[in-house]
N, C-alpha and C positions, 0 to 999 in steps of 0.2 A: 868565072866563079869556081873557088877549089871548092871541092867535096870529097869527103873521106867516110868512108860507112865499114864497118869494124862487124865482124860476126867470129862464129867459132865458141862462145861462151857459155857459161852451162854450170850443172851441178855435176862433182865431183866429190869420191873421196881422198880423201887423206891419203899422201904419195901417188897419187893418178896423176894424168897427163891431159893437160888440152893445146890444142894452136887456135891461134889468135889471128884472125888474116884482116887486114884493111885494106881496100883499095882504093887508089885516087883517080882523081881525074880537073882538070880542068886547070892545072899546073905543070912544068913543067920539072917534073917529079924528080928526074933523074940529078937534076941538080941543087934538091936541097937534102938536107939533113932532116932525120924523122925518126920521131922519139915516139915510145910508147907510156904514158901515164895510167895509174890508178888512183882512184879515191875511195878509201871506207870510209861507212858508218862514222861520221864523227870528229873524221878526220883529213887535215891539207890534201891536197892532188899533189901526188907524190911523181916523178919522174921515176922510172922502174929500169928502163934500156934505150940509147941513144947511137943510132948508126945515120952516120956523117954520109954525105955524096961519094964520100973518097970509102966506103965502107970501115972508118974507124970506131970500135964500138965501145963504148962506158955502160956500166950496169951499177943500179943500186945495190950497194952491200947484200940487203938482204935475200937476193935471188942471185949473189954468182955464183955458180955451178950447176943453176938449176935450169933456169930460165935462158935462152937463145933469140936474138933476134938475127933476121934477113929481110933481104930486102933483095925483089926480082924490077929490076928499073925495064926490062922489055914490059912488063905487064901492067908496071904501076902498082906493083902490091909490098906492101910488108907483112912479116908475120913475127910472132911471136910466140915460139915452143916452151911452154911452161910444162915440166917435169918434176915430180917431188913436191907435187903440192900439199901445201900447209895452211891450217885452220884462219894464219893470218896472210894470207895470201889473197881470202877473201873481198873482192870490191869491183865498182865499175872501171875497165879498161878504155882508155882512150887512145886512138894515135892523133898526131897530129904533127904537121907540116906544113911550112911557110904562111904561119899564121893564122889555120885555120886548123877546126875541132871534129872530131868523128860526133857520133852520137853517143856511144859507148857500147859495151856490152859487158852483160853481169857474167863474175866467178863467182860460183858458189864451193867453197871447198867444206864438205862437211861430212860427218858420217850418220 
């Protein structure tokens, strides 16, 4: 059974920084691909950063430059370094891989 539990999230202000860490288990991790999503208020779950097995990475428009994902396959962990955050930045993050969903964790970006 995969499982993926997501912490690091939190209230922030405007241009601050937080990392995003998830860690799997019960998959064999190293071999798939794992994307981090978020959902606001109102709004679709949006795909945000997507790093491949082979560590190839795609980023939603609206965070490249800001936002960074990695992924440590000794540990099972991904993360996700959000930098320059912004008021719409705001929502719950998920990661997920090989089919299965983290729980999430809230961004609050606000001043």
């Amino acid at each position: 059974q995969v499982q993926l539990a997501e912490s690091g999230g939190g209230l922030v202000q405007p241009g601050g920084s937080l990392r995003l860490s998830c860690a799997a288990s019960g998959i064999m991790f190293s071999i798939n691909r794992v994307a981090w999503y978020r959902q606001a208020p109102g709004k679709e779950r949006e795909a945000v950063a997507i790093i491949s097995a082979l560590g190839n990475i795609n980023y939603v428009d609206s965070v490249k430059g800001r936002f960074t994902i990695s992924r440590d396959n000794a540990k099972n962990m991904v993360y996700l370094q959000m930098n320059s955050l912004k008021p719409e930045d705001t929502a719950v993050y998920y990661c997920s891989t090989g089919g299965a969903w983290g729980q999430g964790t809230q961004v609050t970006v606000s001043s």
